[in-house]
C-alpha positions in Angstrom: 17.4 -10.6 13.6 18.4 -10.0 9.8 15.4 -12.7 8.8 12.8 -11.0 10.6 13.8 -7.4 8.9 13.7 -8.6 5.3 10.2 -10.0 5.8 9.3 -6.7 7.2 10.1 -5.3 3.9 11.1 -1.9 5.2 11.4 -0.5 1.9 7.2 -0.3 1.7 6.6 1.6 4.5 7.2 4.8 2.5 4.2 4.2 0.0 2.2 2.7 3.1 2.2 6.5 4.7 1.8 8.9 1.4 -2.1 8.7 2.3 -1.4 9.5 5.9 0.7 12.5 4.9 -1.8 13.7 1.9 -5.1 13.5 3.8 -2.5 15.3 6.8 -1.2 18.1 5.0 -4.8 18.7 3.0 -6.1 19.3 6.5 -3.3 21.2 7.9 -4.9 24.4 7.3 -8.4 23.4 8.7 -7.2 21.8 12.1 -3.8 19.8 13.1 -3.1 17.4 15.7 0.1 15.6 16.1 -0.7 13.1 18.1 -3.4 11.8 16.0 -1.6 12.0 12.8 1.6 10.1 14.8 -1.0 7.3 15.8 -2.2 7.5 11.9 1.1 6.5 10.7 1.8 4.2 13.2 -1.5 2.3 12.6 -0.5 2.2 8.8 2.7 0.8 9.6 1.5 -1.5 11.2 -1.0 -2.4 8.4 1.7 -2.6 5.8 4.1 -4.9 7.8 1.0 -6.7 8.6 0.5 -7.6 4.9 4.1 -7.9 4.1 4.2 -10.8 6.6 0.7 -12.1 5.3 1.4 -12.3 1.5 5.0 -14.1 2.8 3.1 -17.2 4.4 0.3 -16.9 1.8 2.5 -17.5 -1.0 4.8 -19.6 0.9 1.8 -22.2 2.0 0.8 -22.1 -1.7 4.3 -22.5 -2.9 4.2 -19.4 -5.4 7.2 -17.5 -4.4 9.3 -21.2 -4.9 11.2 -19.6 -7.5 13.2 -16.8 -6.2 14.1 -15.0 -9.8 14.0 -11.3 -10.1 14.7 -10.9 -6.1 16.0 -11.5 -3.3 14.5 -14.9 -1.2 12.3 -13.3 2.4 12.8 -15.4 5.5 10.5 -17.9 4.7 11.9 -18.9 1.4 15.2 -18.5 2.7 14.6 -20.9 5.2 15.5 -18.5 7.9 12.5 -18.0 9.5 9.8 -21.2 10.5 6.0 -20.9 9.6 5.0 -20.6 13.2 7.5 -18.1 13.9 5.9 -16.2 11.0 3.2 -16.7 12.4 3.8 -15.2 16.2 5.0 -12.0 14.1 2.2 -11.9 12.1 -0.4 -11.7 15.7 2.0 -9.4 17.2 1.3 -6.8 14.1 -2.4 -7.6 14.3 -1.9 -6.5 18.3 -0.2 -3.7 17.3 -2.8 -2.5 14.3 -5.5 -3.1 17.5 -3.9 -1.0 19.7 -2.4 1.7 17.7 -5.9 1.9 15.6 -7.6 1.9 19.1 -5.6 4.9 20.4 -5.8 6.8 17.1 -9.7 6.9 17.5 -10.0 7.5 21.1 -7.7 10.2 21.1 -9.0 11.8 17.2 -12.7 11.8 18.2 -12.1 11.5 22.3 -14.2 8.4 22.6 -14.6 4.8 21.4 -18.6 5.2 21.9 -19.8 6.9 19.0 -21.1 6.4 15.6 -17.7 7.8 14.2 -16.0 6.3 16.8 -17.6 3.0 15.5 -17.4 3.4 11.9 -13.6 3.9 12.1 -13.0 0.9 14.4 -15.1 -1.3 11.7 -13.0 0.2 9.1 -9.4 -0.7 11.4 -11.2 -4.4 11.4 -12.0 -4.5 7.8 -8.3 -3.5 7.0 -6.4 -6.0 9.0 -8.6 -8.5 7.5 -8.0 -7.2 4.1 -4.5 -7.2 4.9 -4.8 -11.2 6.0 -6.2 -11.9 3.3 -4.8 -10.8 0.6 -2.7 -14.1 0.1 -4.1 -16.0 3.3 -6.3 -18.9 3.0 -8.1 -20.8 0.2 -9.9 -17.4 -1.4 -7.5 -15.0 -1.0 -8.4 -11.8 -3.1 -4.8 -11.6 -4.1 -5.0 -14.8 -5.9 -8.4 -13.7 -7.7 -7.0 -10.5 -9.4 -8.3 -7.7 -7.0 -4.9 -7.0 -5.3 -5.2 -4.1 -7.1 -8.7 -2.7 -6.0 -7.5 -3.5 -2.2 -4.6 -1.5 -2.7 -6.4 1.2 -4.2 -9.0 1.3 -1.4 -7.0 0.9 1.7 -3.6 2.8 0.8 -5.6 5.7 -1.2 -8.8 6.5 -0.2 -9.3 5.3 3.3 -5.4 6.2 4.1 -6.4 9.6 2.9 -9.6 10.4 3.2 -9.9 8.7 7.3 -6.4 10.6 7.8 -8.4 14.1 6.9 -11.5 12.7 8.5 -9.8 12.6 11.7 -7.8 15.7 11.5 -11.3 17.6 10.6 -14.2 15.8 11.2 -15.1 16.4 7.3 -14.7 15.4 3.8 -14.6 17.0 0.6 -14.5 16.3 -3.1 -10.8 17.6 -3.4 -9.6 15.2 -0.8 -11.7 12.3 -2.2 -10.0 13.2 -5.6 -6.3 13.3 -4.0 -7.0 10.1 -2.4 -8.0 8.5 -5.5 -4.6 9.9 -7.3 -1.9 8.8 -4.8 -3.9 5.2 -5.3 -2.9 4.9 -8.3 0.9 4.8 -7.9 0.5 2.6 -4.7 -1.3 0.1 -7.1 1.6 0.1 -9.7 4.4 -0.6 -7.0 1.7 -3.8 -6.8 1.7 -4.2 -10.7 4.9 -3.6 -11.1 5.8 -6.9 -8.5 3.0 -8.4 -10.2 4.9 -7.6 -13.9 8.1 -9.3 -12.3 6.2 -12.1 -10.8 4.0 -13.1 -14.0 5.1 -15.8 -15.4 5.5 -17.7 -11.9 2.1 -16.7 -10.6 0.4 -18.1 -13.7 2.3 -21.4 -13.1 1.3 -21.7 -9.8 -2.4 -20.6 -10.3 -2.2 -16.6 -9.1 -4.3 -14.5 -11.3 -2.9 -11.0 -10.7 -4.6 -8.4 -12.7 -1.5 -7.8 -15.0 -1.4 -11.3 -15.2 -5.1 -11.2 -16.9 -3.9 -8.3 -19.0 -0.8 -9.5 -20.5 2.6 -8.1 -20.8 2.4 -5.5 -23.0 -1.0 -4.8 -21.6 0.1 -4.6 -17.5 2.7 -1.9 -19.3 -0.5 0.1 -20.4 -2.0 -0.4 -17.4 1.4 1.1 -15.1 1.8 4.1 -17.8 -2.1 5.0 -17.5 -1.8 4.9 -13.4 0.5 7.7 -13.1 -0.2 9.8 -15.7 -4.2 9.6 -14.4 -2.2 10.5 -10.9 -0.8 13.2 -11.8 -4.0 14.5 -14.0 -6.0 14.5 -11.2 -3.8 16.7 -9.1 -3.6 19.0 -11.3 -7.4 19.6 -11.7 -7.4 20.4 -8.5 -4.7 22.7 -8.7 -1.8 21.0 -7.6 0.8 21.8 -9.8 3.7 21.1 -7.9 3.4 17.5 -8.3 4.7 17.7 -12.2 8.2 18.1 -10.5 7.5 14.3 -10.4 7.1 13.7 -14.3 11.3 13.5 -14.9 11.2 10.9 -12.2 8.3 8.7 -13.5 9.4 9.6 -17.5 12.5 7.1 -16.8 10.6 5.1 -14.5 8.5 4.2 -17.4 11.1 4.1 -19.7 12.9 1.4 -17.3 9.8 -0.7 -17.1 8.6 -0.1 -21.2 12.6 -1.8 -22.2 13.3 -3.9 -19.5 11.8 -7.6 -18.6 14.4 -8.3 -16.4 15.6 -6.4 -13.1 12.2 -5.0 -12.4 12.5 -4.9 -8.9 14.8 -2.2 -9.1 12.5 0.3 -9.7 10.3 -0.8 -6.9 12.2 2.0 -4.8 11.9 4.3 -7.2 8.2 4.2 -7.5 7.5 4.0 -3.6 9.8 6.8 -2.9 8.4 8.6 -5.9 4.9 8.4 -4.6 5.4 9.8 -1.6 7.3 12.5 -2.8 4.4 13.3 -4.8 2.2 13.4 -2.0 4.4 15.4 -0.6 4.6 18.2 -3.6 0.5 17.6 -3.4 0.3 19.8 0.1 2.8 22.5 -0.7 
């Protein structure tokens, strides 16, 4: 069984629920439903092991993740775990994004046959495809240097904003603008790997975005993430995220004076970000 929980990649599924948990709490005074906010994280769950397992066969048909420097080898590479047993886990998670995405609409707008109804459901489909093909098949968006913007999209704004959609039926500026903010961390845990990975990705032909900007620039890139994170919090008045800013100070510091042993801080930052989220609905 050990094969099968290191491609899980358990240590992601923090970050993968900080949306779920912002868009949540920023509802919580509104309206509150447990059961659909249960179904909402178990959907993203779902969705993040769902990638984990995609990006492992993507870059294990392509070859990329050959060279295990920097971490530890996943199933695949290991040779622990056979493509087409990758594969059966990889339609049991797209069952389980179905059916737990399925639940979560019928029971947050009490039927499957309306336009909200609809929209959601084409937004489920839209993210288990994303989350195929973000290393999956001949053009992969990982591979093309917008990794980043799916990250953004899916694990910030539609994590937040559909969690406070379904809680309320509603949307405002202030939630856009949180969604938007805990992006930005859950795109450097992304550039951070990416950091790591650089100098293999460009040998074998993946063109990350910190990739396109360089060392030193991908550095510039993670310091301006957080820091824009935290500013937009704070406009809206949540000041109980700079509890955060010790935290991320030698988080930065660790990736500004390190090139080796990146990955880690990958804990740090995925635990950190959903602290912040956290500090964001007190």
């Amino acid at each position: 069984m050990n094969p099968y929980i290191t491609s899980l990649r358990l240590r992601t599924l923090p970050l993968s629920v900080s949306g779920i948990i912002l868009g949540t709490g920023l509802a919580y005074s509104f309206h509150f439903q447990l059961s659909t906010f249960i179904l909402a994280i178990l959907t993203t769950l779902s969705l993040q092991i769902l990638s984990n397992l995609c990006n492992e066969l993507g870059d294990a048909l392509k070859g990329t993740d050959a060279d295990q420097h920097g971490r530890e080898a996943y199933g695949l590479q290991a040779g622990t775990i056979t493509v087409q047993q990758m594969k059966h886990m990889i339609l049991l998670f797209i069952g389980l994004c179905i059916l737990f995405g399925t639940a979560l609409v019928w029971t947050a707008f009490g039927t499957l046959n309306s336009e909200q109804s609809w929209v959601f459901l084409g937004l489920g489909a839209l993210a288990i495809v994303g989350a195929i093909k973000y290393t999956l098949g001949k053009h992969s968006y990982g591979y093309m240097g917008l990794g980043d913007l799916g990250v953004f999209l899916f694990f910030g704004l539609l994590s937040t904003i559909g969690a406070f959609y379904l809680q309320t039926q509603t949307v405002t500026w202030e939630v856009v603008a949180c969604g938007a903010a805990i992006g930005l961390p859950c795109v450097g845990v992304l550039n951070l790997n990416n950091i790591r990975d650089m100098a293999n990705d460009r040998i074998h032909g993946k063109r990350t975005f910190a990739s396109l900007l360089g060392a030193t620039g991908a550095r510039i890139y993670h310091t301006l993430l957080l820091v824009i994170c935290l500013t937009l919090f704070v406009l809206y008045g949540h000041w109980w995220t700079l509890a955060i800013i010790p935290v991320w100070a030698w988080h930065l510091w660790f990736v500004w004076t390190h090139t080796d042993h990146l990955d880690r801080h990958m804990p740090v930052l995925m635990f950190s970000t959903l602290i912040v989220a956290i500090l964001a609905i007190l």
